[in-house]
Backbone as XML, in Angstrom:
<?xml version="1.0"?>
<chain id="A" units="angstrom">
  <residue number="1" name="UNK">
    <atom name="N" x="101.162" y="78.544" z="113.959"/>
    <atom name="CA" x="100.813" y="79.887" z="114.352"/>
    <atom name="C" x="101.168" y="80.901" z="113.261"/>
  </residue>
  <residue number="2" name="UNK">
    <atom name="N" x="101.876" y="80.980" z="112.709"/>
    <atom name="CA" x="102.343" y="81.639" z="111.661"/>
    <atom name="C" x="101.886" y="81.420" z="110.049"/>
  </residue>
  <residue number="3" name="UNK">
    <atom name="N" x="101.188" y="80.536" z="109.811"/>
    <atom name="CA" x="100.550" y="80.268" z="108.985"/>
    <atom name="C" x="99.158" y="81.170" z="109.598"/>
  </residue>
  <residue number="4" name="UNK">
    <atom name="N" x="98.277" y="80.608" z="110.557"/>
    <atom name="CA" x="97.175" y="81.872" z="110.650"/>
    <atom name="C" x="97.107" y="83.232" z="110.394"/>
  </residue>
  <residue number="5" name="UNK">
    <atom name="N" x="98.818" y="83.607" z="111.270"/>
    <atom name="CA" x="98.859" y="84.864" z="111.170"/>
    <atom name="C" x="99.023" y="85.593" z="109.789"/>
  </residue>
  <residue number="6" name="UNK">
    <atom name="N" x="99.543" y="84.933" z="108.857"/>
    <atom name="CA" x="99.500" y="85.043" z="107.546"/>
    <atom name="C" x="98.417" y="85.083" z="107.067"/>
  </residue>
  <residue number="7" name="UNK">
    <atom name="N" x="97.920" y="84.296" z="107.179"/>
    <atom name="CA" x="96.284" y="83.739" z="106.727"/>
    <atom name="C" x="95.136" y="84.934" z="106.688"/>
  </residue>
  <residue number="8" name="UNK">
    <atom name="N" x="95.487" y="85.960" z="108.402"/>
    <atom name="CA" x="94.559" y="86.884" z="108.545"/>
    <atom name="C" x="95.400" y="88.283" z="107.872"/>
  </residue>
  <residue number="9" name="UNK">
    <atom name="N" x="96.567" y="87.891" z="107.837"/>
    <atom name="CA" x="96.878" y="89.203" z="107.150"/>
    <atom name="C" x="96.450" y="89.667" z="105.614"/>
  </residue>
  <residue number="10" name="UNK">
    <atom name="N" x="96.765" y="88.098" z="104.724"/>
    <atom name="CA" x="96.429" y="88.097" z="103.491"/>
    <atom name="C" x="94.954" y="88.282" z="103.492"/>
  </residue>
  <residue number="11" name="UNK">
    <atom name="N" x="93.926" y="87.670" z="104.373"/>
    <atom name="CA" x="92.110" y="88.070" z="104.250"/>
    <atom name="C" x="92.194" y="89.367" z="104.583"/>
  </residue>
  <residue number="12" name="UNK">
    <atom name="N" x="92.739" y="90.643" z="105.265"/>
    <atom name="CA" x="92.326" y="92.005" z="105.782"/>
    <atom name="C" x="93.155" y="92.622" z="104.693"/>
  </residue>
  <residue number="13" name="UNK">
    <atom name="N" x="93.917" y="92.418" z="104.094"/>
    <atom name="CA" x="94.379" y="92.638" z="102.895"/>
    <atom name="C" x="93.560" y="92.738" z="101.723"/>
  </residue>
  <residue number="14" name="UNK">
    <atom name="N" x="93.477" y="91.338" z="101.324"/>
    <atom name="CA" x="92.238" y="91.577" z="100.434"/>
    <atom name="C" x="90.946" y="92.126" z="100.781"/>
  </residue>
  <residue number="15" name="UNK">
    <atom name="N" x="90.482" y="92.007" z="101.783"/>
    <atom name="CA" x="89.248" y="92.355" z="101.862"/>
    <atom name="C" x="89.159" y="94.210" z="101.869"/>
  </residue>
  <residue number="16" name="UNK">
    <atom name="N" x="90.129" y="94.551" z="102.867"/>
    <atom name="CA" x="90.029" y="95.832" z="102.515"/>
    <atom name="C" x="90.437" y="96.371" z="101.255"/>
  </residue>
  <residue number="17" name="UNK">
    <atom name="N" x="91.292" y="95.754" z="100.296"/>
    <atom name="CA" x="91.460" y="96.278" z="98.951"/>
    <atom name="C" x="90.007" y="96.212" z="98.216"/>
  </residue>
  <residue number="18" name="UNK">
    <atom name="N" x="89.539" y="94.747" z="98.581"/>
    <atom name="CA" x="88.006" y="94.467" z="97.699"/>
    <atom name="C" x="86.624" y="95.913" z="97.802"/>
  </residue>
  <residue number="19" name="UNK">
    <atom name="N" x="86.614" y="96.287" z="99.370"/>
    <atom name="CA" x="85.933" y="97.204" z="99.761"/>
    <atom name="C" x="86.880" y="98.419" z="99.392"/>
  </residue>
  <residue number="20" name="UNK">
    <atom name="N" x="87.488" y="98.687" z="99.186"/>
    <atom name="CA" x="87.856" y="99.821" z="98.208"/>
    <atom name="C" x="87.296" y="99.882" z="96.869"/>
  </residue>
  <residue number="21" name="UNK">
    <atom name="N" x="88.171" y="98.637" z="96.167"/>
    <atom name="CA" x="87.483" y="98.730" z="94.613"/>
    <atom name="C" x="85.906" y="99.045" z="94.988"/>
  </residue>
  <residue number="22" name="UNK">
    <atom name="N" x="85.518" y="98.357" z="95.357"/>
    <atom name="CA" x="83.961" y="98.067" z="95.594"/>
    <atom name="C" x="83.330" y="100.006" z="95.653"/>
  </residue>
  <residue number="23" name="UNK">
    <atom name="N" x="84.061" y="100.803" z="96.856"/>
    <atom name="CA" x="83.049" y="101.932" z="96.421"/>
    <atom name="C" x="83.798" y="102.515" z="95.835"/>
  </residue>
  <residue number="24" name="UNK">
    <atom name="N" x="84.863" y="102.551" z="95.190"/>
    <atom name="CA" x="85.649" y="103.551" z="93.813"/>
    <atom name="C" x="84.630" y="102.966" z="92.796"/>
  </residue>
  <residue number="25" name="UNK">
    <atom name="N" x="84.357" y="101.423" z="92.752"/>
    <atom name="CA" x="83.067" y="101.205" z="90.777"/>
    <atom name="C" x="81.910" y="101.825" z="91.472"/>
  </residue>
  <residue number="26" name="UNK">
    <atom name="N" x="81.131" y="102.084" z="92.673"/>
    <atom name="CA" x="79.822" y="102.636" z="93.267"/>
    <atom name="C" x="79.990" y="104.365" z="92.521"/>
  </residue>
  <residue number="27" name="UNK">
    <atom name="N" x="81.043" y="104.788" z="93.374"/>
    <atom name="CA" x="81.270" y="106.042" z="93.370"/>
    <atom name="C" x="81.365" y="106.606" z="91.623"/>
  </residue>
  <residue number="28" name="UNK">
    <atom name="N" x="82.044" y="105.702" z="90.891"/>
    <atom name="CA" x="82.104" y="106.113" z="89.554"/>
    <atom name="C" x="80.886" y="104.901" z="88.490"/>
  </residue>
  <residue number="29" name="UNK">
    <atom name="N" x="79.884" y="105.014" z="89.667"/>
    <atom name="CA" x="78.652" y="104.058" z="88.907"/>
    <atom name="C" x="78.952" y="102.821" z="88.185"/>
  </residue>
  <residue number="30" name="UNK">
    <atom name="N" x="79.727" y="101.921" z="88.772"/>
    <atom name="CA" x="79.693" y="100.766" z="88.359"/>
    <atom name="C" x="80.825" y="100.838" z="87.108"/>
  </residue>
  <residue number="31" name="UNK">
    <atom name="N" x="81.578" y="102.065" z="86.785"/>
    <atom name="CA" x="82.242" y="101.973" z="85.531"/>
    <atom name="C" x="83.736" y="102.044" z="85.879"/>
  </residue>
  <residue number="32" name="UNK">
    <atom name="N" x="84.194" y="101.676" z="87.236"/>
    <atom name="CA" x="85.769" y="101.688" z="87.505"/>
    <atom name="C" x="86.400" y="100.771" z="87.634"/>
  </residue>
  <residue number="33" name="UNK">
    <atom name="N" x="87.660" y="101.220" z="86.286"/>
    <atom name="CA" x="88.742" y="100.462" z="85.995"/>
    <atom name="C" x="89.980" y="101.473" z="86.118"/>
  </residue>
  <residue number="34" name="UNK">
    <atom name="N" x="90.865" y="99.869" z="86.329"/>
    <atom name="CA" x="92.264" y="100.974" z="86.254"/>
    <atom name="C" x="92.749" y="101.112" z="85.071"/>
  </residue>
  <residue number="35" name="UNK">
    <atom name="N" x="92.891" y="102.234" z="84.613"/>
    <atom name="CA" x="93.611" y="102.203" z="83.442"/>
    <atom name="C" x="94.632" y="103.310" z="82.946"/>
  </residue>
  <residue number="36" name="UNK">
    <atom name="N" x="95.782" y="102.751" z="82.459"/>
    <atom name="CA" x="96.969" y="103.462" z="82.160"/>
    <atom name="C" x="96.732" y="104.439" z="80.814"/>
  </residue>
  <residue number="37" name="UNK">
    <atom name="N" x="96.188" y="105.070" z="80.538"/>
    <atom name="CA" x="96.276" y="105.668" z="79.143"/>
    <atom name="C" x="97.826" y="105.654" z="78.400"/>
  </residue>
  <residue number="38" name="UNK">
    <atom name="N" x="98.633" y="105.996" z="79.307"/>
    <atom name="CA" x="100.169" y="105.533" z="78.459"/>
    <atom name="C" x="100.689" y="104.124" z="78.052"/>
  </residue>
  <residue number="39" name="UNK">
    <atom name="N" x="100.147" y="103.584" z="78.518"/>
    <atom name="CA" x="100.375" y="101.984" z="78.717"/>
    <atom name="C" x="99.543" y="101.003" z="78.741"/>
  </residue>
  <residue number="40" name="UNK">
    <atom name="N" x="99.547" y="100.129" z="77.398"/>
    <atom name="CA" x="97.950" y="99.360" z="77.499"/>
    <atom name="C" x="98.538" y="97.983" z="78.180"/>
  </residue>
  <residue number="41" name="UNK">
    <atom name="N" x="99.903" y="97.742" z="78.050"/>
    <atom name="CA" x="100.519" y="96.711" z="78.870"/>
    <atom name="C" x="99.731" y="96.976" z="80.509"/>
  </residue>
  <residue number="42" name="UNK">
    <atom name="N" x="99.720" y="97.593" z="81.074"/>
    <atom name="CA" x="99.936" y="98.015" z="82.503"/>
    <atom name="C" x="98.050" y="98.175" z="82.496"/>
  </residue>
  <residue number="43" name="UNK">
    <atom name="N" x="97.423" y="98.747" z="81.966"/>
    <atom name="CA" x="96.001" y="98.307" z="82.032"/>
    <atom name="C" x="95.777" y="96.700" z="81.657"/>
  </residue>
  <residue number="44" name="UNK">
    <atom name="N" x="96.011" y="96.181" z="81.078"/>
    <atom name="CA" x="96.006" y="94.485" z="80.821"/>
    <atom name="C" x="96.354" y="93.814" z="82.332"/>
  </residue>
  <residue number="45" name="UNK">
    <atom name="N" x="97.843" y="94.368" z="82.951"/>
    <atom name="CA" x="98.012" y="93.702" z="84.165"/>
    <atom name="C" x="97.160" y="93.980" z="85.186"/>
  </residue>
  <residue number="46" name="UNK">
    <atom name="N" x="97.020" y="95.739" z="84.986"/>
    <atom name="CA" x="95.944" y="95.782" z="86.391"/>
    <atom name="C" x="94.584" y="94.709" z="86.000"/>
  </residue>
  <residue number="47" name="UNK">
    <atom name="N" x="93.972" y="94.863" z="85.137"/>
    <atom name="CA" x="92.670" y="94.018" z="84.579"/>
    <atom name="C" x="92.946" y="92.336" z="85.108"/>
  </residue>
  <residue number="48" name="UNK">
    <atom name="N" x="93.940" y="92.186" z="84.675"/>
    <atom name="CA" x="94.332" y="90.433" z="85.257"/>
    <atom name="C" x="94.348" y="90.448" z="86.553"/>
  </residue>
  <residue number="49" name="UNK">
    <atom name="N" x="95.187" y="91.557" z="87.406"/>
    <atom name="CA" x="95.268" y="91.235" z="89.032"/>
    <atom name="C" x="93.771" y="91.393" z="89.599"/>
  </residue>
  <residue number="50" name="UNK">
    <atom name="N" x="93.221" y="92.283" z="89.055"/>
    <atom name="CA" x="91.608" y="92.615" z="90.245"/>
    <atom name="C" x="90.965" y="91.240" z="89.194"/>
  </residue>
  <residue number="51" name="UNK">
    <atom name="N" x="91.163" y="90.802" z="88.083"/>
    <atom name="CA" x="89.970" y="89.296" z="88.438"/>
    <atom name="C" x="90.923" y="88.397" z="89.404"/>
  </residue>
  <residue number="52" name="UNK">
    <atom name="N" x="92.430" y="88.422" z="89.467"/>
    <atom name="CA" x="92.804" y="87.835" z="90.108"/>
    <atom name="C" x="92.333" y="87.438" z="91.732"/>
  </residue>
  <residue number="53" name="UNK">
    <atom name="N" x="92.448" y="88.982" z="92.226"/>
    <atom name="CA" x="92.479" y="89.387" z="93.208"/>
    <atom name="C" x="90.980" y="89.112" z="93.616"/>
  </residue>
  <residue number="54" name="UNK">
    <atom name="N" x="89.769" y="88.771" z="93.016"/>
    <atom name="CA" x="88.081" y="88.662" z="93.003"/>
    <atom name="C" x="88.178" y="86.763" z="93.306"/>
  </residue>
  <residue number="55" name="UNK">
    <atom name="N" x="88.912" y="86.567" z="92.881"/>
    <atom name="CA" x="89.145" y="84.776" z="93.044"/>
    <atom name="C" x="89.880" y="84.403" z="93.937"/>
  </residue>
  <residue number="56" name="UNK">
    <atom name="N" x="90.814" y="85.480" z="94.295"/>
    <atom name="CA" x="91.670" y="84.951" z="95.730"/>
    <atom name="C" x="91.098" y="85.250" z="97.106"/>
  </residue>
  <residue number="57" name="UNK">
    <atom name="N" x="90.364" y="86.273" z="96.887"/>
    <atom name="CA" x="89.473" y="86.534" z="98.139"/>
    <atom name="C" x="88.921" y="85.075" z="98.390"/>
  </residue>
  <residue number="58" name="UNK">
    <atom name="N" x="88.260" y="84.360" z="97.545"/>
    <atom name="CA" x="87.008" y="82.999" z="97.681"/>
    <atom name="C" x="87.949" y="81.892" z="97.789"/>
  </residue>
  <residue number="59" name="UNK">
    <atom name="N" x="89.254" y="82.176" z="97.461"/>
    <atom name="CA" x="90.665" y="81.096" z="97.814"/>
    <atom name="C" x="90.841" y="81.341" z="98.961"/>
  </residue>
  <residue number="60" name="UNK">
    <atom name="N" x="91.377" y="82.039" z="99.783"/>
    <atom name="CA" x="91.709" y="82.318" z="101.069"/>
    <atom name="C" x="90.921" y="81.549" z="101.845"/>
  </residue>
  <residue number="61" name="UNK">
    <atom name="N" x="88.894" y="82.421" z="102.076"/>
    <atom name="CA" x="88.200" y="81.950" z="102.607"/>
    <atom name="C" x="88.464" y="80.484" z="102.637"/>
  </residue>
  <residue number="62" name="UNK">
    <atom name="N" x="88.071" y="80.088" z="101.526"/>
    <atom name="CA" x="88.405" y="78.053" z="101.329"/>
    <atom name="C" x="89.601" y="77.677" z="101.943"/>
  </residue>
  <residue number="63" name="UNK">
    <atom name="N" x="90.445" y="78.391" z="101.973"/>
    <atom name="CA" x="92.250" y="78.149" z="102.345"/>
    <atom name="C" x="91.529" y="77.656" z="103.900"/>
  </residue>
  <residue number="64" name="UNK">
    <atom name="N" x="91.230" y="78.942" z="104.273"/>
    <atom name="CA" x="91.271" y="79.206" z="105.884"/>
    <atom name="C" x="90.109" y="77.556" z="106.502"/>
  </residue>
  <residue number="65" name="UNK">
    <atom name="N" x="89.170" y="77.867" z="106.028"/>
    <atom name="CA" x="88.126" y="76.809" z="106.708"/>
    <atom name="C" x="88.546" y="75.312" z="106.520"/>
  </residue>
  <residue number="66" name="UNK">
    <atom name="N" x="89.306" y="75.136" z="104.995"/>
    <atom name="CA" x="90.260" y="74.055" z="105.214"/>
    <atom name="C" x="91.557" y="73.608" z="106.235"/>
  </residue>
  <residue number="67" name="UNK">
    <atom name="N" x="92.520" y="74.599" z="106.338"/>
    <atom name="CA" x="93.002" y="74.060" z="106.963"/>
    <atom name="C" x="93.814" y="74.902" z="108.703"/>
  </residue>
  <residue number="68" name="UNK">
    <atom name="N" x="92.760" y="75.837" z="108.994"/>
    <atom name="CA" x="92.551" y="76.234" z="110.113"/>
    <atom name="C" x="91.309" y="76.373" z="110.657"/>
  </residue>
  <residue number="69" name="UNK">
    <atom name="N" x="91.146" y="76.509" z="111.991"/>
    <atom name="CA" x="90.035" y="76.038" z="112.723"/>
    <atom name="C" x="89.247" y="77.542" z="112.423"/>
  </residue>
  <residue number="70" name="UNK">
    <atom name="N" x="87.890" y="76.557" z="112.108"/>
    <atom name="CA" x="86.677" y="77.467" z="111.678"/>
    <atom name="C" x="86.338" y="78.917" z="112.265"/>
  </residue>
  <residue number="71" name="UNK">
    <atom name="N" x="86.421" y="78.563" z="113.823"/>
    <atom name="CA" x="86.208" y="80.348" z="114.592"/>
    <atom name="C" x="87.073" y="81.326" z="114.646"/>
  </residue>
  <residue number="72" name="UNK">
    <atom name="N" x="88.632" y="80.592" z="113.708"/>
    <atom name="CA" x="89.185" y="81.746" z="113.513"/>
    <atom name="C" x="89.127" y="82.262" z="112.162"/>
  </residue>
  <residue number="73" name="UNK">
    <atom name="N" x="88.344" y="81.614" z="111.243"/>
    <atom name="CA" x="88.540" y="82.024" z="110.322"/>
    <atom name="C" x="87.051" y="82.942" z="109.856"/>
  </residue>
  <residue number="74" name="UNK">
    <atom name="N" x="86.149" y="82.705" z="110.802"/>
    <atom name="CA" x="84.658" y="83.657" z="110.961"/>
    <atom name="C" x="85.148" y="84.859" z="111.964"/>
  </residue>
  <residue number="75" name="UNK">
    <atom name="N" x="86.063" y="84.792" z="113.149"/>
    <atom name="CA" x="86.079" y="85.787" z="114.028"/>
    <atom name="C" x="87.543" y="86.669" z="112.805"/>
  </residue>
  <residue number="76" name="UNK">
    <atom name="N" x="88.036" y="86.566" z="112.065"/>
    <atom name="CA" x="88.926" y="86.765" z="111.197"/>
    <atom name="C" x="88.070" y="87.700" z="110.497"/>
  </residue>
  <residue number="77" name="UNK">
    <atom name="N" x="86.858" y="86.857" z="109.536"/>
    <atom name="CA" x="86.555" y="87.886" z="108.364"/>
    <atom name="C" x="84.887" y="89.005" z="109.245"/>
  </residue>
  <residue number="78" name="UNK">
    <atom name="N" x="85.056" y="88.938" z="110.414"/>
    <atom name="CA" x="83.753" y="89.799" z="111.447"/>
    <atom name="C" x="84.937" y="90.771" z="111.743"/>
  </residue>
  <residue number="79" name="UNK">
    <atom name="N" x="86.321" y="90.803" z="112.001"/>
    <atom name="CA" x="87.434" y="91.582" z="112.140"/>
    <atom name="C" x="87.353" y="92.553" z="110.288"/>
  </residue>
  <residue number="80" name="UNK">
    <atom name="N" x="87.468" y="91.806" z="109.909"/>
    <atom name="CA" x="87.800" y="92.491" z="108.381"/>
    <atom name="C" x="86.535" y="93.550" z="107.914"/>
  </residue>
  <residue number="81" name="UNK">
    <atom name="N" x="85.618" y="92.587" z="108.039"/>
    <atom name="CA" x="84.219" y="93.739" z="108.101"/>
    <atom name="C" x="84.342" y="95.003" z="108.943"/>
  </residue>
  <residue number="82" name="UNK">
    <atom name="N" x="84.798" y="94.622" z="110.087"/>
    <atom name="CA" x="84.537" y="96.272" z="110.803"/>
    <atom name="C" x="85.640" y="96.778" z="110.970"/>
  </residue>
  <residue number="83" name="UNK">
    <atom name="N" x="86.924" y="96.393" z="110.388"/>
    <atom name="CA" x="87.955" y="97.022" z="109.856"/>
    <atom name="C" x="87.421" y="97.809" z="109.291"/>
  </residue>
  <residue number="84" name="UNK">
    <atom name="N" x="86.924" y="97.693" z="107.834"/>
    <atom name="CA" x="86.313" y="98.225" z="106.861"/>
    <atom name="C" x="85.400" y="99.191" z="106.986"/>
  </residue>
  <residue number="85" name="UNK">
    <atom name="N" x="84.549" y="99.635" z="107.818"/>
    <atom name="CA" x="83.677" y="100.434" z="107.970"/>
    <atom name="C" x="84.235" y="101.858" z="108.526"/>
  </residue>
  <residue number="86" name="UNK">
    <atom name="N" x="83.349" y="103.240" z="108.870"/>
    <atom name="CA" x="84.098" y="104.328" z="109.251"/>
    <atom name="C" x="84.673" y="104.255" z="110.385"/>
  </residue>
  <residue number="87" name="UNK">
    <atom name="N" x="84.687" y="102.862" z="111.056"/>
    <atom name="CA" x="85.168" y="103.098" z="112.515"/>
    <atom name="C" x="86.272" y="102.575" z="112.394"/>
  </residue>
  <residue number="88" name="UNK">
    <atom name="N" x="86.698" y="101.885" z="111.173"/>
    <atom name="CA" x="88.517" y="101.908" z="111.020"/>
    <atom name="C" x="89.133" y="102.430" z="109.804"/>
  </residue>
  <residue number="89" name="UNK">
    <atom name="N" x="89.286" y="102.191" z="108.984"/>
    <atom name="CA" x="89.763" y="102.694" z="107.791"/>
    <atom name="C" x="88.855" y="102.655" z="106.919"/>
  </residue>
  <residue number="90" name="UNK">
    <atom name="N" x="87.802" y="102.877" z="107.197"/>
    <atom name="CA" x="86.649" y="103.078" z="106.151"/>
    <atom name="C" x="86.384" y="104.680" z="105.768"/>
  </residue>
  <residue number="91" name="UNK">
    <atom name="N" x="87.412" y="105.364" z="106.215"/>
    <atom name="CA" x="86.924" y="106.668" z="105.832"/>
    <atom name="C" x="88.580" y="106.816" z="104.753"/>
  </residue>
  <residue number="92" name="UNK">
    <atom name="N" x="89.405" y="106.208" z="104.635"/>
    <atom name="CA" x="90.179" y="106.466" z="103.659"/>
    <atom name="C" x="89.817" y="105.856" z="102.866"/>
  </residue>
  <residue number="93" name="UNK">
    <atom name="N" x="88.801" y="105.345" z="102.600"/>
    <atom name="CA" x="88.237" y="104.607" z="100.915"/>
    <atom name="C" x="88.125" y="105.993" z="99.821"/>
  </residue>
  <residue number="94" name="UNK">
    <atom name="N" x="88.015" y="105.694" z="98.796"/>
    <atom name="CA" x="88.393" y="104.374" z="98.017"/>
    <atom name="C" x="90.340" y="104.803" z="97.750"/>
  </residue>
  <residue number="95" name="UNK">
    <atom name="N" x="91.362" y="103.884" z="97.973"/>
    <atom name="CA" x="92.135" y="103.946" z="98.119"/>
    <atom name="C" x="92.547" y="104.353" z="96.501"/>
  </residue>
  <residue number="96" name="UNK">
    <atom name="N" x="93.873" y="104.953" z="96.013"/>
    <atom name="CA" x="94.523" y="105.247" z="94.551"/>
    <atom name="C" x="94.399" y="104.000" z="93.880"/>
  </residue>
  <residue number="97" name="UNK">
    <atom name="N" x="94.671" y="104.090" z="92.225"/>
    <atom name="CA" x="94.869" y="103.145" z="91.227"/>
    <atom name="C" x="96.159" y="102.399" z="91.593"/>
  </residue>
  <residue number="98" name="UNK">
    <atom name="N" x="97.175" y="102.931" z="92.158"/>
    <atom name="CA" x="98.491" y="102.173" z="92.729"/>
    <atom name="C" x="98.251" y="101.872" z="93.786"/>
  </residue>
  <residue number="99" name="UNK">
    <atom name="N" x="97.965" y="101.916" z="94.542"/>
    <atom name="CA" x="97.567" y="101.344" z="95.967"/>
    <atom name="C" x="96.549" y="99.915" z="95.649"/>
  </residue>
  <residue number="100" name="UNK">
    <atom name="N" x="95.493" y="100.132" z="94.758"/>
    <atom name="CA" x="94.894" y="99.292" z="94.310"/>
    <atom name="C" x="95.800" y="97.802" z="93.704"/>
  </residue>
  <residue number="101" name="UNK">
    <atom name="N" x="96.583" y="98.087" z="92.704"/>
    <atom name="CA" x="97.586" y="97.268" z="92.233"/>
    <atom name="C" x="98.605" y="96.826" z="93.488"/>
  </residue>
  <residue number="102" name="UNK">
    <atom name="N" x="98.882" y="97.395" z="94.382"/>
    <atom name="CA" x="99.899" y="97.018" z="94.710"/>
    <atom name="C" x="99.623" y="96.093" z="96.107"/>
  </residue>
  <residue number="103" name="UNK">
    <atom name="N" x="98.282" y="96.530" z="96.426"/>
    <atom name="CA" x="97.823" y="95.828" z="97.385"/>
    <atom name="C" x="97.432" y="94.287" z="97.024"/>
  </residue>
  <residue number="104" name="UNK">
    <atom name="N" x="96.573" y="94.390" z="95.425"/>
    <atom name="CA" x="95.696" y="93.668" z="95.051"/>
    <atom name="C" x="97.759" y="92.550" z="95.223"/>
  </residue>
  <residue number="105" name="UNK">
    <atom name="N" x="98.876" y="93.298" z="94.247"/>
    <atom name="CA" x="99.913" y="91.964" z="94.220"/>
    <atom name="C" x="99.970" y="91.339" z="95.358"/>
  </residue>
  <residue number="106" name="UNK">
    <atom name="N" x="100.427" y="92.166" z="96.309"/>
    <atom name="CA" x="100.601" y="91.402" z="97.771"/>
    <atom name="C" x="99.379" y="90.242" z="98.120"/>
  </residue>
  <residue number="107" name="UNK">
    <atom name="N" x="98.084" y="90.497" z="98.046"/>
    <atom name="CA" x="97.069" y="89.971" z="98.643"/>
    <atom name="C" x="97.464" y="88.294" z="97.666"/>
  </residue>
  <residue number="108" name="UNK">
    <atom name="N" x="97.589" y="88.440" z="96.375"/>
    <atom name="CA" x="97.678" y="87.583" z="95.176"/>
    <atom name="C" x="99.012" y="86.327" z="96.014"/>
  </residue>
  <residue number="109" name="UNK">
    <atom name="N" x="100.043" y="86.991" z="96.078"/>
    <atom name="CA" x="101.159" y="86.288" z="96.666"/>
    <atom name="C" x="101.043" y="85.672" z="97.649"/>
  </residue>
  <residue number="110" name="UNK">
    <atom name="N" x="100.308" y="86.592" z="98.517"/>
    <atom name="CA" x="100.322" y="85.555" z="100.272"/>
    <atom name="C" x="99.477" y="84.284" z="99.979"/>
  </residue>
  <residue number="111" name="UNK">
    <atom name="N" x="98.217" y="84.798" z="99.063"/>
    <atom name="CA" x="97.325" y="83.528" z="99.307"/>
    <atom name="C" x="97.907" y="82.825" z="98.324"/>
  </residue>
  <residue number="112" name="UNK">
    <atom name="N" x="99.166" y="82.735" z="97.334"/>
    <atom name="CA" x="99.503" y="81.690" z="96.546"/>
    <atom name="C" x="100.452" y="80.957" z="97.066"/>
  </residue>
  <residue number="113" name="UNK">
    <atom name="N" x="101.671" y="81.565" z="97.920"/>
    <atom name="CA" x="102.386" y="81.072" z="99.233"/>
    <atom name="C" x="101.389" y="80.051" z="100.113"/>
  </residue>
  <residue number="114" name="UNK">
    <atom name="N" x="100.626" y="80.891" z="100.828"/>
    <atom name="CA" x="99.441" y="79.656" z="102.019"/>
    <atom name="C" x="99.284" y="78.013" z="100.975"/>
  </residue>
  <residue number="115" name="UNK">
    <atom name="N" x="98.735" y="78.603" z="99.789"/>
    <atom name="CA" x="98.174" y="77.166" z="99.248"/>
    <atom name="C" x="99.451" y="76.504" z="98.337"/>
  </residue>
  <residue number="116" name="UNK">
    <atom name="N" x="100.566" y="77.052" z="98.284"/>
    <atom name="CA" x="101.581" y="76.310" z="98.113"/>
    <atom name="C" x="102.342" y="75.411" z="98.979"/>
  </residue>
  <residue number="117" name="UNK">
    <atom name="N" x="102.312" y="76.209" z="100.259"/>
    <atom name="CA" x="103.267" y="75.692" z="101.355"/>
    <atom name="C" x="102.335" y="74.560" z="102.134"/>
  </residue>
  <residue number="118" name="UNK">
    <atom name="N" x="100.579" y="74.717" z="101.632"/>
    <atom name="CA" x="100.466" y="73.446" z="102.399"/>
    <atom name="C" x="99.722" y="72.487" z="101.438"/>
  </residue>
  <residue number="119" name="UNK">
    <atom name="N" x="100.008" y="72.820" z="99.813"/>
    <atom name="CA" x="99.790" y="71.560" z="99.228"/>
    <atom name="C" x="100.920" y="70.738" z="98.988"/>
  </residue>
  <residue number="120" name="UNK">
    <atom name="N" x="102.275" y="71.619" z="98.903"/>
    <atom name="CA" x="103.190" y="70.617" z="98.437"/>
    <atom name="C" x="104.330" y="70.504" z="100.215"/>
  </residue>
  <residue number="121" name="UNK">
    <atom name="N" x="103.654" y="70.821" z="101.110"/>
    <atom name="CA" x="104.444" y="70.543" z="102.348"/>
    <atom name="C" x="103.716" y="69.726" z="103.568"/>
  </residue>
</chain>
C-alpha cells in the first residue's frame, strides 16, 4: 500500500511539474529554459534535472504498470490530468524557475527510490 501511495504521489508530482514546464516553453514560444545568469553551474543542473525529470515521467508510468495493478495506474494518471486543468491547480501554472527545480528534484528521487526498492528488494 505504501508503495502505490508513493507511486501516485511521485506521477502528480511530475506530471504537474511537466504541465507547468509545458505552458511556461508555450507561453515563452517554445524558448523556456531555466537559467541562472550568475551561475552557469546551476543552469547546467537545472538543464540535467528537466531532461531528467522528461525520462522519469516515462519511468514511473513503466514503474507503475509493472509492478502495480493496471487500473490504478490509468485511474492515477485520469487523476493527474484533471488535477492539471483550471478545475484544480491549473490556474497557478506556470509555476517559478525554483519551484520548477525543486519539484522536478523531488519527482527525480521518489521515482529512483520506487525502482530501487523493488529492483534490489
Amino acid at each position: 500500500m505504501i508503495l502505490e501511495i508513493i507511486f501516485f504521489v511521485c506521477l502528480l508530482i511530475g506530471f504537474v511539474t511537466a504541465r507547468s514546464i509545458q505552458i511556461a516553453d508555450r507561453s515563452s514560444h517554445g524558448r523556456y529554459y531555466i537559467i541562472f545568469p550568475s551561475s552557469k553551474i546551476l543552469s547546467w543542473f537545472a538543464a540535467i534535472l528537466m531532461f531528467l525529470g522528461m525520462i522519469s515521467l516515462f519511468a514511473i508510468i513503466i514503474w507503475g504498470f509493472i509492478y502495480i495493478k493496471w487500473y490504478i495506474v490509468v485511474g492515477s494518471f485520469i487523476f493527474c490530468v484533471y488535477f492539471s486543468t483550471d478545475y484544480g491547480i491549473g490556474r497557478k501554472f506556470p509555476f517559478s524557475d525554483i519551484a520548477h527545480l525543486v519539484l522536478l528534484f523531488i519527482f527525480i528521487l521518489l521515482n529512483a527510490g520506487l525502482w530501487v526498492y523493488n529492483i534490489f528488494y
